[in-house]
C-alpha positions as CSV (number, residue, x, y, z in Angstrom):
1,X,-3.7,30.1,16.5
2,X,-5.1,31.3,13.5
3,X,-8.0,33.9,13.8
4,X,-10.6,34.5,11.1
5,X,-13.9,34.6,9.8
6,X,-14.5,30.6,8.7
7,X,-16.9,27.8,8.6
8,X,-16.6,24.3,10.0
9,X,-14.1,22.0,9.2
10,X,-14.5,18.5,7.9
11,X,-12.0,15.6,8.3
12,X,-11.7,12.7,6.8
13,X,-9.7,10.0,5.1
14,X,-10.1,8.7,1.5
15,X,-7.7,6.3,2.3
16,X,-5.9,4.6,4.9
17,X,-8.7,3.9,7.4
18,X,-9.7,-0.2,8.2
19,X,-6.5,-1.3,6.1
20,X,-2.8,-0.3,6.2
21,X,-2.3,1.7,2.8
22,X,-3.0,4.4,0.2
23,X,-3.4,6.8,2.7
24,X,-4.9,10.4,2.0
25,X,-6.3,12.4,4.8
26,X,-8.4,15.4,3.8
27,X,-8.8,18.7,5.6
28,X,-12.0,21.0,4.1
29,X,-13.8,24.2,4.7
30,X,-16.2,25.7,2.7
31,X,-14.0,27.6,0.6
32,X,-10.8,25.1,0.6
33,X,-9.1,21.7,0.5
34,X,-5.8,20.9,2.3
35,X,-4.6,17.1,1.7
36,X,-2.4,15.2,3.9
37,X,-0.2,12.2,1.4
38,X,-1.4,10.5,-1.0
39,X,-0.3,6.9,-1.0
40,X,-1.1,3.5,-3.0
41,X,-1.5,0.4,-1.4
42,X,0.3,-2.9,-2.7
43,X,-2.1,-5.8,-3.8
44,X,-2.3,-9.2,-2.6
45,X,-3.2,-12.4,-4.3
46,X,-6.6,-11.7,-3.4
47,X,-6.1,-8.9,-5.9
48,X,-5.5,-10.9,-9.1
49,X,-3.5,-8.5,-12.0
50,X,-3.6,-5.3,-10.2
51,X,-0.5,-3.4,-9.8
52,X,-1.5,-1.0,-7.4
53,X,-4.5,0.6,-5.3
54,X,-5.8,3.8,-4.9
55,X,-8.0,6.0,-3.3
56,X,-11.2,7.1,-5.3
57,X,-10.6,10.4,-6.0
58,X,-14.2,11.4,-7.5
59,X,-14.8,13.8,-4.1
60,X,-11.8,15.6,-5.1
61,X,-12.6,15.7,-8.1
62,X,-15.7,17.4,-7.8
63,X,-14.2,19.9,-5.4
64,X,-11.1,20.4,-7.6
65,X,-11.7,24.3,-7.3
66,X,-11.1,24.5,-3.9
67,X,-7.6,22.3,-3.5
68,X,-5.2,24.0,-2.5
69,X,-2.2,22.2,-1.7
70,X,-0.6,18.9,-0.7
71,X,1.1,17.9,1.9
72,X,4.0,14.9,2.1
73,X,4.7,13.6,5.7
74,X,7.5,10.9,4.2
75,X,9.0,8.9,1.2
76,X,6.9,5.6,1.4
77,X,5.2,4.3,-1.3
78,X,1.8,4.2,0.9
79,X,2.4,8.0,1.4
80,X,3.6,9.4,-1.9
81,X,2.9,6.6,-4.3
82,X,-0.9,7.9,-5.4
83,X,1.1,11.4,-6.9
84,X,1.2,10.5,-10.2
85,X,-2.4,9.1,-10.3
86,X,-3.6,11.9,-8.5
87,X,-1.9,14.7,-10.6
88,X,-3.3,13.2,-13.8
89,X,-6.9,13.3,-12.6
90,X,-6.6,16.6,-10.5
91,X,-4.9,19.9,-10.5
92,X,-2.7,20.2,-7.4
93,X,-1.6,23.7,-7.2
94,X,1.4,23.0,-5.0
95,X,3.1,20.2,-2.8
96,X,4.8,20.4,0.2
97,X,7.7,17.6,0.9
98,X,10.5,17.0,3.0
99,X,13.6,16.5,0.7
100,X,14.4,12.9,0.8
101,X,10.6,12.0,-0.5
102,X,10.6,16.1,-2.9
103,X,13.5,13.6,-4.4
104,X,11.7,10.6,-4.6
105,X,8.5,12.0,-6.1
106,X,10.5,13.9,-8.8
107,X,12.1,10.8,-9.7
108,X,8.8,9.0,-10.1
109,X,7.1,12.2,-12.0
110,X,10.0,12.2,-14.6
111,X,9.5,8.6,-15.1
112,X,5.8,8.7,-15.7
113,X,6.7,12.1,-17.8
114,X,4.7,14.2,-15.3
115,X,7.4,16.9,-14.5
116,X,5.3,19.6,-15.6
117,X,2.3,19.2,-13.7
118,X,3.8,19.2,-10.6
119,X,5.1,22.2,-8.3
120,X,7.2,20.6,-5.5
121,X,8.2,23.0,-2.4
122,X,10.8,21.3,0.1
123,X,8.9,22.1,3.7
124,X,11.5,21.5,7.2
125,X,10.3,21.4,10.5
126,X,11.2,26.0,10.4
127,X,8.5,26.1,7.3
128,X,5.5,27.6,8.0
129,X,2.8,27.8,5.5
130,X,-0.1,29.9,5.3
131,X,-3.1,28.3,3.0
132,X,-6.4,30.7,2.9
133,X,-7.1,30.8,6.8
134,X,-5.5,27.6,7.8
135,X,-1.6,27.7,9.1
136,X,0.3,24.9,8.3
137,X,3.4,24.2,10.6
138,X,5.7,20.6,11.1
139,X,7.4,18.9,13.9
140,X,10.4,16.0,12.7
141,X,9.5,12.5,14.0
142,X,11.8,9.2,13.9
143,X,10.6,6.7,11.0
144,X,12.3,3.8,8.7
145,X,13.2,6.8,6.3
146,X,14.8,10.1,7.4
147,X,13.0,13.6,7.1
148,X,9.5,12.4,8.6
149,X,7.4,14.4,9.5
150,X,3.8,15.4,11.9
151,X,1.5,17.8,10.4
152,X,0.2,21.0,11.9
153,X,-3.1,22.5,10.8
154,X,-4.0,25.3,12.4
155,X,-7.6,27.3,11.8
156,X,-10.3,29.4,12.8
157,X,-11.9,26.8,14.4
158,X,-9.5,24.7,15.7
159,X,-6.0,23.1,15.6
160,X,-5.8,19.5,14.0
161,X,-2.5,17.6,14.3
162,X,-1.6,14.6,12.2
163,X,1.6,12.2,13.6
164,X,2.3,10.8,9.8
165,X,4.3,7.5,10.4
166,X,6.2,7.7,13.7
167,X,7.5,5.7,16.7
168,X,9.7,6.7,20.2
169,X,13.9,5.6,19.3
170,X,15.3,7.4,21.7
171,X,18.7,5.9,19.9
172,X,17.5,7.0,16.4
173,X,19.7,6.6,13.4
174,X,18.8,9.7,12.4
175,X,17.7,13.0,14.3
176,X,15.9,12.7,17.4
177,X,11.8,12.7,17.2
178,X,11.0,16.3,18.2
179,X,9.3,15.7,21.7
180,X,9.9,18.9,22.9
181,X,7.9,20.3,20.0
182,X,5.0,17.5,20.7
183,X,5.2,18.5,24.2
184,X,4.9,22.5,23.1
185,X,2.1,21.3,21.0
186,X,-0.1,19.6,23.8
187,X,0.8,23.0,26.1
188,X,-0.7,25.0,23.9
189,X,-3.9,22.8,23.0
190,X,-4.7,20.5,20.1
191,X,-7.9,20.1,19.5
192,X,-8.1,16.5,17.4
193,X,-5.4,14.4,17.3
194,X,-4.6,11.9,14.3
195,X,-2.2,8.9,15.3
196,X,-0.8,6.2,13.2
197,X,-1.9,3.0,14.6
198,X,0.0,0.5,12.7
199,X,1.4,-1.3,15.8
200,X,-1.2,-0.6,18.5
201,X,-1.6,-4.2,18.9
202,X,1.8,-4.9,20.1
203,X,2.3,-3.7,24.4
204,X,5.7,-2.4,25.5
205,X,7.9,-0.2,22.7
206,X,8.9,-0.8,19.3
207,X,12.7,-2.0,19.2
208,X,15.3,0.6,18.3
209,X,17.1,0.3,15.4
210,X,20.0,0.1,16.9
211,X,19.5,-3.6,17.8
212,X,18.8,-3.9,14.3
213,X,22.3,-2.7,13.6
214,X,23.6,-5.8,16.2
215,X,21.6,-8.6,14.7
216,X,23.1,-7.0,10.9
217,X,26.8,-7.1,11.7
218,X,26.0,-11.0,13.5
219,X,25.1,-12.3,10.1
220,X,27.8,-10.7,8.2
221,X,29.8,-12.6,11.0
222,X,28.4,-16.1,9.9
223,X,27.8,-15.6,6.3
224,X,30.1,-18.3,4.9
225,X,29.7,-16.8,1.0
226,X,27.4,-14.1,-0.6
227,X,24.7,-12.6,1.4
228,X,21.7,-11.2,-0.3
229,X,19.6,-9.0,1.8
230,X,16.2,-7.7,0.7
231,X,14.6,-4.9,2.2
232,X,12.4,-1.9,1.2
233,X,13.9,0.6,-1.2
234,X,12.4,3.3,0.9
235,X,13.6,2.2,4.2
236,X,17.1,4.3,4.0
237,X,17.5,3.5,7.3
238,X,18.0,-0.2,7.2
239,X,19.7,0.6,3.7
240,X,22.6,2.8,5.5
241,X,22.6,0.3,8.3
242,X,23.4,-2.5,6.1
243,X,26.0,-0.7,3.8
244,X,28.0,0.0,6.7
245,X,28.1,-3.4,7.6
246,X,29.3,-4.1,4.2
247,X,32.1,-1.1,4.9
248,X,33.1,-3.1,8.6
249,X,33.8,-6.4,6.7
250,X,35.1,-5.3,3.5
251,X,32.1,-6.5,1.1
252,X,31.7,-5.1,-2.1
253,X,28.0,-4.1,-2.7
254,X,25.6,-4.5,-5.8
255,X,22.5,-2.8,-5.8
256,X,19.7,-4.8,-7.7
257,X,16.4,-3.7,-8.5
258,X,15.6,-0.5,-10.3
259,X,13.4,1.0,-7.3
260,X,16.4,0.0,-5.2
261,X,19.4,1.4,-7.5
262,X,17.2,4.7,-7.5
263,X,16.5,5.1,-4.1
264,X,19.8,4.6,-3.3
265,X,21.4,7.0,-5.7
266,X,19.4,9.5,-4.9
267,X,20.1,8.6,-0.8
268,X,23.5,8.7,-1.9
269,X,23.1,12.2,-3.1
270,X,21.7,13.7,-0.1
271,X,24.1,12.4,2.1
272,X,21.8,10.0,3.5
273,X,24.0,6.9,2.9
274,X,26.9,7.6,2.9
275,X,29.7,4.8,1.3
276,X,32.9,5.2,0.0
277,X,32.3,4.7,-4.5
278,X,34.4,2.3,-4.9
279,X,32.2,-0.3,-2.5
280,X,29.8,-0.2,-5.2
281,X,29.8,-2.5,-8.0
282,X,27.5,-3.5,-10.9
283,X,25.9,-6.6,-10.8
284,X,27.6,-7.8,-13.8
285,X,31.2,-7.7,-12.1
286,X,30.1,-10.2,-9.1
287,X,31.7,-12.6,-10.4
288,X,35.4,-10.5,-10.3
289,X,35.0,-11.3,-6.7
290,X,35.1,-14.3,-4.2
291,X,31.5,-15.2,-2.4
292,X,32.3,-13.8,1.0
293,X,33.6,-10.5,-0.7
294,X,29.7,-10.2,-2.2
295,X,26.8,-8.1,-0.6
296,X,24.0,-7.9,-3.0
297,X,21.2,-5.5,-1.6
298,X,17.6,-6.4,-3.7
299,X,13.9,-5.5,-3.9
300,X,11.3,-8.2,-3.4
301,X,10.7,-9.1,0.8
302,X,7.6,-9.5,-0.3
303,X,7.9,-12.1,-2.4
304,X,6.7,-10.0,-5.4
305,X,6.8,-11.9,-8.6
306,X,8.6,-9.2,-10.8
307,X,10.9,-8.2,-8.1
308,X,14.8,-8.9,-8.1
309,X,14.6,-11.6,-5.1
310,X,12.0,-13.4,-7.1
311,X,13.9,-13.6,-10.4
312,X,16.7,-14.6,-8.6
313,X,15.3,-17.1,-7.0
314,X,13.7,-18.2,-10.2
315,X,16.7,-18.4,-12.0
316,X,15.4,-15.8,-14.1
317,X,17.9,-13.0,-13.3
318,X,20.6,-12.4,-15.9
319,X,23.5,-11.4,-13.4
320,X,22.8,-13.5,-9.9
321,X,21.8,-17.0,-9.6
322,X,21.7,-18.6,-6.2
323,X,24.6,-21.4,-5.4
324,X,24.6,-23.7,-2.0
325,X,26.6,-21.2,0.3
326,X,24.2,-18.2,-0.4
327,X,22.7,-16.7,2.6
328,X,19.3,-14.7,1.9
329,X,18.2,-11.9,4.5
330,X,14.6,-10.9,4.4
331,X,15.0,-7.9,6.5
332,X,11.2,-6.5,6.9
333,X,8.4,-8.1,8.3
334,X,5.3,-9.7,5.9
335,X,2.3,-7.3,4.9
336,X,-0.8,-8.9,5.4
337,X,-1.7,-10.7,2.3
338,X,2.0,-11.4,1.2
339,X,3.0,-14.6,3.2
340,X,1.7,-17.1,0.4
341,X,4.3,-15.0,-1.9
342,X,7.1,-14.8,0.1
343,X,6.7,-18.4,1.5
344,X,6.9,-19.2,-2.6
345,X,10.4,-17.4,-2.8
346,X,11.7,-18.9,0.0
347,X,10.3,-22.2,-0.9
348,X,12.9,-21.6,-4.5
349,X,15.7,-20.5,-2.6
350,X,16.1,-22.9,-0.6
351,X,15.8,-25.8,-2.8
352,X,18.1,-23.5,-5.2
353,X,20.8,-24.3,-2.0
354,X,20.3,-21.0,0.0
355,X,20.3,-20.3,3.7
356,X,16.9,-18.2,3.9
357,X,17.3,-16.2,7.4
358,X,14.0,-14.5,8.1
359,X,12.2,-12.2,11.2
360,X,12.3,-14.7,14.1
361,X,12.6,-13.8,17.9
362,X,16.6,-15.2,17.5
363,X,16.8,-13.0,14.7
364,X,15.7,-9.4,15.3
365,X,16.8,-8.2,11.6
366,X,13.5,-6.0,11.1
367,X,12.1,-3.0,14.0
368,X,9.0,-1.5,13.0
369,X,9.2,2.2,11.8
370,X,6.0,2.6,14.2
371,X,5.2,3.0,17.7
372,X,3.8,0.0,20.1
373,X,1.3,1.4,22.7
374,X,3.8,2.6,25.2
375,X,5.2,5.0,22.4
376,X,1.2,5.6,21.7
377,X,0.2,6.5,25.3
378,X,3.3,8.6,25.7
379,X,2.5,10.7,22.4
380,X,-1.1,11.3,23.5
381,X,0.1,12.1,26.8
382,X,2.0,15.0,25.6
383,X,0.1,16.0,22.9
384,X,-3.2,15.7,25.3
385,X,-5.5,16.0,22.4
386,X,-9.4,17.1,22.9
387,X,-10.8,14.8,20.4
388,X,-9.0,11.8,19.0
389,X,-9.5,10.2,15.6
390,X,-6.9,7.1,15.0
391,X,-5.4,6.7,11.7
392,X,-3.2,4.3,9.9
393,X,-4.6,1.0,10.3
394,X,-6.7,-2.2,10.3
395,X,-10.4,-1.8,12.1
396,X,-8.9,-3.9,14.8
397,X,-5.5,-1.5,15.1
398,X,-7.6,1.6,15.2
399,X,-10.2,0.4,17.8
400,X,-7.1,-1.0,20.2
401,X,-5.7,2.7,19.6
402,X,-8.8,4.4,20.7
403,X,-9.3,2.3,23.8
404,X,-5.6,3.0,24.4
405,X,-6.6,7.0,24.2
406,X,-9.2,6.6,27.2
407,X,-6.3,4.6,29.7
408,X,-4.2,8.0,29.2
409,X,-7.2,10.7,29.8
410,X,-9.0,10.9,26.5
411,X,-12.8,10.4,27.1
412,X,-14.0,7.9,25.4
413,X,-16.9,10.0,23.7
414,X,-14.4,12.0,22.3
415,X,-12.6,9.0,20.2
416,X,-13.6,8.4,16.8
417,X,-12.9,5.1,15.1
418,X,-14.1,5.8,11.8
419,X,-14.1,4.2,8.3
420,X,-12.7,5.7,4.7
421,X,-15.0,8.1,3.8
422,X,-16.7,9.1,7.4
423,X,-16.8,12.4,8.6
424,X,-15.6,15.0,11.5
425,X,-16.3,18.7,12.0
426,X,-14.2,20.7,14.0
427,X,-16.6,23.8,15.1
428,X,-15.6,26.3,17.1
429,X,-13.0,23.5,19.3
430,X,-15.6,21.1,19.6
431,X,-16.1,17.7,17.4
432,X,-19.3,16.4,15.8
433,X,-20.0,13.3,13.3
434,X,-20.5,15.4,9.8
435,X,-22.1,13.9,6.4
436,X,-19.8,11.2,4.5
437,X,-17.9,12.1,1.7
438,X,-18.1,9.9,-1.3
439,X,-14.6,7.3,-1.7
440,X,-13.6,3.7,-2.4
441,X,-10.8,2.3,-4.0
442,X,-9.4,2.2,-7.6
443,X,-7.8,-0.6,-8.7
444,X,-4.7,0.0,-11.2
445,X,-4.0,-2.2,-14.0
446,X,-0.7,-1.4,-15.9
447,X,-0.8,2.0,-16.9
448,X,-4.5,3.0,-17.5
449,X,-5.1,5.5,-14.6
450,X,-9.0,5.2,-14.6
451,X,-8.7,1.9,-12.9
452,X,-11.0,-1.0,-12.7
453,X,-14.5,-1.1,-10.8
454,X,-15.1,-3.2,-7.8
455,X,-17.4,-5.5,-10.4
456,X,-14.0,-6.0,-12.7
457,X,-12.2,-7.5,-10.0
458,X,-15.4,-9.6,-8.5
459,X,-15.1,-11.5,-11.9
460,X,-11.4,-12.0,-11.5
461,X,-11.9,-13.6,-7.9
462,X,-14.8,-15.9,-9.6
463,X,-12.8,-16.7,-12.5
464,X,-9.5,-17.5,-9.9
465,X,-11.4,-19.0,-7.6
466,X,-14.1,-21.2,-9.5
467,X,-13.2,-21.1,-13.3
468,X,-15.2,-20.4,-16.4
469,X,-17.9,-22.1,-18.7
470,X,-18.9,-20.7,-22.0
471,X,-21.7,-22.1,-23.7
472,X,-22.2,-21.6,-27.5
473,X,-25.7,-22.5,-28.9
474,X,-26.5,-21.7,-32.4
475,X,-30.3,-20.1,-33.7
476,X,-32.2,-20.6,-36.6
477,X,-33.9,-16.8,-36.2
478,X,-36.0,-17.3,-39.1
479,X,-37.4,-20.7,-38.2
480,X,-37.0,-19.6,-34.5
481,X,-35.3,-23.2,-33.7
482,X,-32.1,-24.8,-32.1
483,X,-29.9,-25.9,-35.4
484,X,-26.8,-27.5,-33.1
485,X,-27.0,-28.6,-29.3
486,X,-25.0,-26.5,-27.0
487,X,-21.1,-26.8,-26.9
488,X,-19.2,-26.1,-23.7
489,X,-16.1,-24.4,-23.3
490,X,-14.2,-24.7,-19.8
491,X,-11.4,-23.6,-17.4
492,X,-10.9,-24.0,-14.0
493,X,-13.3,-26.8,-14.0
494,X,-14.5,-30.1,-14.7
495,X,-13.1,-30.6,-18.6
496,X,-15.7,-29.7,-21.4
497,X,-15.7,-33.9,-22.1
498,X,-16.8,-34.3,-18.6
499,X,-20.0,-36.7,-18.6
500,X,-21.9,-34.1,-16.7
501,X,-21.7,-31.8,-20.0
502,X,-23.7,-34.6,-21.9
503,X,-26.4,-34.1,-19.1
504,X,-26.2,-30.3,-18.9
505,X,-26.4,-30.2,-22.7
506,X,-29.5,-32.0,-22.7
507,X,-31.5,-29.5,-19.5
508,X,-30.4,-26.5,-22.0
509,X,-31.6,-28.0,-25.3
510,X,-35.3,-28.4,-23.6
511,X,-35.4,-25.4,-22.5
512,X,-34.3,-23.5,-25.0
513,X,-36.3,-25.6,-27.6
514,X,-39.8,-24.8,-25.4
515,X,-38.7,-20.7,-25.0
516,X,-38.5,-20.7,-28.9
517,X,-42.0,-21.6,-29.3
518,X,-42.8,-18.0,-27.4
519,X,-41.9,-14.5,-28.3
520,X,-38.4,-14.6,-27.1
521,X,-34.7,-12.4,-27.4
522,X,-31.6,-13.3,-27.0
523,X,-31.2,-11.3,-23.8
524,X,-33.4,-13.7,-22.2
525,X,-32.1,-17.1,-24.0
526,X,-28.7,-16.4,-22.2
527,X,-30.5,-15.5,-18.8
528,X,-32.0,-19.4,-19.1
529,X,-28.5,-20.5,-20.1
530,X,-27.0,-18.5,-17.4
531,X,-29.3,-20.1,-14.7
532,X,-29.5,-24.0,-15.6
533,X,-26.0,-23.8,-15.9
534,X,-25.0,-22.3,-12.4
535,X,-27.4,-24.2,-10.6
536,X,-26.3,-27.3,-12.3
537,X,-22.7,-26.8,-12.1
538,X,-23.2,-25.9,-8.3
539,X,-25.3,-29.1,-7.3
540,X,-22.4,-31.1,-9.1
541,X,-19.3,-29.4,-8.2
542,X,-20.1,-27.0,-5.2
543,X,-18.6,-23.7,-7.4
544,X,-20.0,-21.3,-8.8
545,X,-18.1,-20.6,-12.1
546,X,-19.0,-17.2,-14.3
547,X,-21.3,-18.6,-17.1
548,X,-20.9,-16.7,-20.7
549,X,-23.3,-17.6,-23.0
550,X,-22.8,-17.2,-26.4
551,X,-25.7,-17.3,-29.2
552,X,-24.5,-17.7,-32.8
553,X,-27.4,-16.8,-35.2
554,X,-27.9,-19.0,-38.6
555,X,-28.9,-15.7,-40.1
C-alpha cells in the first residue's frame, strides 16, 4: 500500500452511472486527478440529430491543473470514444492503454487530426504506475475485446479497485480472467470496490463464448447463399470467431464499413485475428464469386441509419444489394433505445428477400461481454471489498447489484448506489457521502465539440413530437396598429388552411389590437402570441407545438 502524507479521496463518476454509456470515473485528492475511460454514449431516437453523447466535462475543466493522467480499461467506444472530445477541451498529460484500444485511439486521434495532443503509454497487467501518491497497478479480465483490463488505485488512504468491463469464461477466447490476481487482491484488502453491472439483472452466468462459436459454424452450415453478419467493430472477439468460420467453409470475406475495415486491420496487425490474406476481398469483387462462397462482415446491429447494414438494406450501398437467398446475422443484442431502428432494417431486408436471423433462445449467436450475478457474487467474494459502489449501469442494474453485494457479506450500509455526479470519500479506510461534483451530459452534433444544452434538445423533442407554428403579424409602430391579420406557418400539425387558423387568427387580432392601445414592446406582443396560441392549439389538438412569433414592423 502506498504510504504518505494525503488528504481524502473523492470518487465519482461523470458518466456511466443510471445509464449504460460514456463512462468516466474520477479519482481526486486535493492536489490531483486520476480518470478512469472516457467513453461516449450512442443516441437513440429519443435523441433527434445527435451523433454522440458525452460527459460534461466543466468539473474537469475547472480542476485542469491537477489532472494527471488517464487511464483505458478497453477498446469500446463507451470507454475510449469521449478522447478526442476530451483532449480538445482539456490538457491530458498522459494516457495509459492496453494495446489493442493504444491502437484504436491513435487511429481515431489521427483522424480527427489530434496526434499531437495526445501522449499514449501501452500499460499490461506487469505495469505499475506511480501518479503523485497514488499507485496505479492492473489485473487482465475476460471481455468482448482482448486486452481488458481492472484498475488498481492504491493511496494513502485507501485502495480503490475498478473491474472495467468483465464477466467469468472460464473457456475464454482469449487469456484467462486473472482470478488469482482478484483473489490476491481481496487477501490483501480493498477498500471500495467498483463493479460493472451491466447484466446484474440476469441470475446464473453469462454464456461462454464458446457456444457462440457453435451457433456461428450452424448457420454457415444452412446458409444457402451470402451470409452478411453484423456485429460490433470492437467486439474482436466475435470478429475472429466469425472469420474462422469463414476459414472452415471456405468463404471469401469482405469487410464493409469503415469502423469495421479499421478495426479489423488494425486487429489484423496485432495478431488478434488472424486469417490467411488471401480470404479477404474488397467489396467490389463479390460478384467474382458465387453466393455461398460470400461472407460479408458489416457495421450497423443497431440499425443505425448511416451504417453499412442500413445502406444495404436500403439499396443504397454501391457494392451489396440484398437478393432472395441472403441470410442476415445480427450478432449482438439491442441497446436500449435501438429496437425501433433495428426493427426498421430488418423490416427492409426482409421484404428486399433476406433471411434476417436475430438473438433468440434457438439461436445463441450473441454472449454478453459481462457478468450475470453468479460471475458478480463470485468477484465480490474474492475481492471482499469494505465498501461497494456499483458501476456501469441503469438505476435498476446498479440497485440489483448492490442488494446482490449484501447476499455475499457486504453490509448493506456500506453499498453505495449513486447517481452521475454524487460523491465518495475514502478517509483513512473508511467511506463517507462527500459534496457533489458538478456534471451532465453534452450532446454532440457533427463536429462542433461544445455540444448542445439540455434546452436545444427539449425543442427538438417538441418539434418531433408535436410540430411547429409560426405566426407572423405585421405593426404599424408609428400609428401603433395591426396593418395585416396574422398568418400561420405549420409543420407537424393541423395545415395552416385548417379552419381552426381562421378562429385563432381572429383571438390574436383582438388582442393584439386592445395591447396596442397601451404602452407595449414587442417582447411582450409575442408573449400574448405565444400564450393564445398554445392554449388554443392544445384545447383543439391535445399538443403542444413550439410557437415562434414573428413581428414585421411597417417602419
Amino acid at each position: 500500500m502506498v504510504k504518505s502524507s494525503s488528504s481524502p479521496i473523492s470518487i465519482y463518476a461523470l458518466g456511466g452511472l443510471g445509464e449504460v454509456g460514456k463512462n468516466m470515473y474520477v479519482i481526486e485528492n486535493d492536489n490531483q486527478i486520476i480518470i478512469i475511460d472516457a467513453g461516449v454514449k450512442f443516441p437513440g431516437v429519443e435523441f433527434p440529430g445527435i451523433d454522440y453523447i458525452i460527459p460534461d466535462y466543466t468539473h474537469l475543466k475547472n480542476n485542469r491543473n491537477k489532472i494527471k493522467a488517464l487511464f483505458i480499461t478497453h477498446g469500446h467506444e463507451d470507454h475510449i470514444g469521449g478522447i478526442p472530445f476530451l483532449l480538445q477541451s482539456i490538457h491530458i498529460p498522459v494516457i495509459y492503454a492496453p494495446k489493442l484500444a493504444a491502437a484504436l485511439i491513435q487511429n481515431r486521434l489521427d483522424e480527427q487530426h489530434l496526434s499531437n495532443r495526445a501522449n499514449i503509454v501501452i500499460y499490461d497487467e506487469n505495469t505499475i504506475v506511480p501518479v503523485g501518491n497514488f499507485q496505479v497497478s492492473f489485473f487482465r479480465v475476460t471481455h468482448s475485446i482482448p486486452d481488458s483490463f481492472g484498475v488498481v488505485v492504491d493511496t494513502p488512504e485507501g485502495r480503490i479497485v475498478s473491474t472495467g468491463d468483465f464477466k467469468v469464461d472460464l473457456t475464454p477466447i482469449g487469456p484467462d480472467i486473472a482470478l488469482h490476481r482478484i483473489a490476491q487482491l481481496g487477501e490483501e484488502g480493498v477498500d471500495l470496490l467498483l463493479s460493472d453491472s451491466t447484466n446484474a439483472e440476469r441470475e446464473g452466468h453469462t454464456p461462454s463464448e464458446k457456444n457462440v462459436f457453435d451457433s456461428i459454424d450452424e448457420i454457415f452450415d444452412n446458409a444457402p447463399g451470402r451470409l452478411i453478419v453484423s456485429t460490433f467493430s470492437s467486439n474482436i472477439s466475435r470478429i475472429q470467431q466469425i472469420c474462422q468460420s469463414a476459414l472452415t467453409h471456405k468463404r471469401k470475406i469482405a469487410i464493409i464499413g469503415r469502423s469495421m475495415e479499421k478495426a479489423v486491420e488494425i486487429s489484423r496487425n496485432f495478431g488478434y485475428i488472424k486469417m490467411p490474406d488471401d480470404f479477404f476481398i474488397p467489396s467490389s469483387d463479390i460478384r467474382m464469386f458465387r453466393n455461398n462462397e460470400i461472407l460479408i462482415i458489416c457495421t450497423g446491429s443497431q440499425g443505425e441509419p448511416m451504417a453499412a447494414l442500413s445502406r444495404i438494406a436500403g439499396g443504397e450501398h454501391k457494392d451489396v444489394h440484398i437478393i432472395p437467398g441472403d441470410t442476415v446475422v445480427f450478432s449482438s443484442s439491442a441497446i436500449p433505445g435501438n429496437g425501433i431502428m433495428i426493427d426498421h432494417v430488418v423490416n427492409l431486408l426482409t421484404r428486399a428477400g433476406a433471411e434476417v436471423v436475430t438473438n433468440s433462445i434457438l439461436s445463441d449467436i450473441h454472449s454478453s461481454g459481462h457478468p450475470s450475478q453468479e460471475e458478480l457474487k463470485l468477484v465480490l467474494k474474492l475481492f471482499k471489498p469494505k465498501y461497494f459502489m456499483p458501476m456501469h449501469g441503469e438505476y435498476r442494474m446498479l440497485s440489483i447489484h448492490a442488494q446482490l453485494a449484501t447476499t455475499v457479506g457486504v453490509p448493506l450500509e456500506n453499498t453505495f448506489v449513486l447517481d452521475n455526479g454524487d460523491c465518495l470519500t475514502l478517509s483513512k479506510h473508511k467511506i463517507t457521502r462527500g459534496y457533489p461534483v458538478e456534471h451532465g451530459s453534452v450532446y454532440i452534433d457533427g463536429k462542433d465539440i461544445n455540444g448542445l444544452a439540455d434546452t436545444v434538445m427539449e425543442d427538438r423533442r417538441i418539434l418531433t413530437d408535436d410540430g411547429m407554428l409560426a405566426v407572423t403579424v405585421s405593426i404599424d409602430t408609428k400609428k401603433n396598429t395591426l396593418v395585416t391579420k396574422p398568418e400561420f406557418a405549420s409543420m407537424g400539425i393541423i395545415k395552416s388552411d385548417d379552419a381552426h387558423y381562421s378562429e385563432l387568427s381572429s383571438m390574436i387580432e383582438k388582442a393584439i389590437k386592445e395591447k396596442l392601445l397601451t404602452k407595449t414592446s414587442f417582447a411582450e406582443l409575442k408573449l400574448i402570441i405565444k400564450i393564445i396560441a398554445s392554449e388554443y392549439l392544445y384545447k383543439k389538438t391535445r399538443r403542444k407545438p413550439m410557437i415562434i412569433p414573428v413581428i414585421m414592423s411597417k417602419n
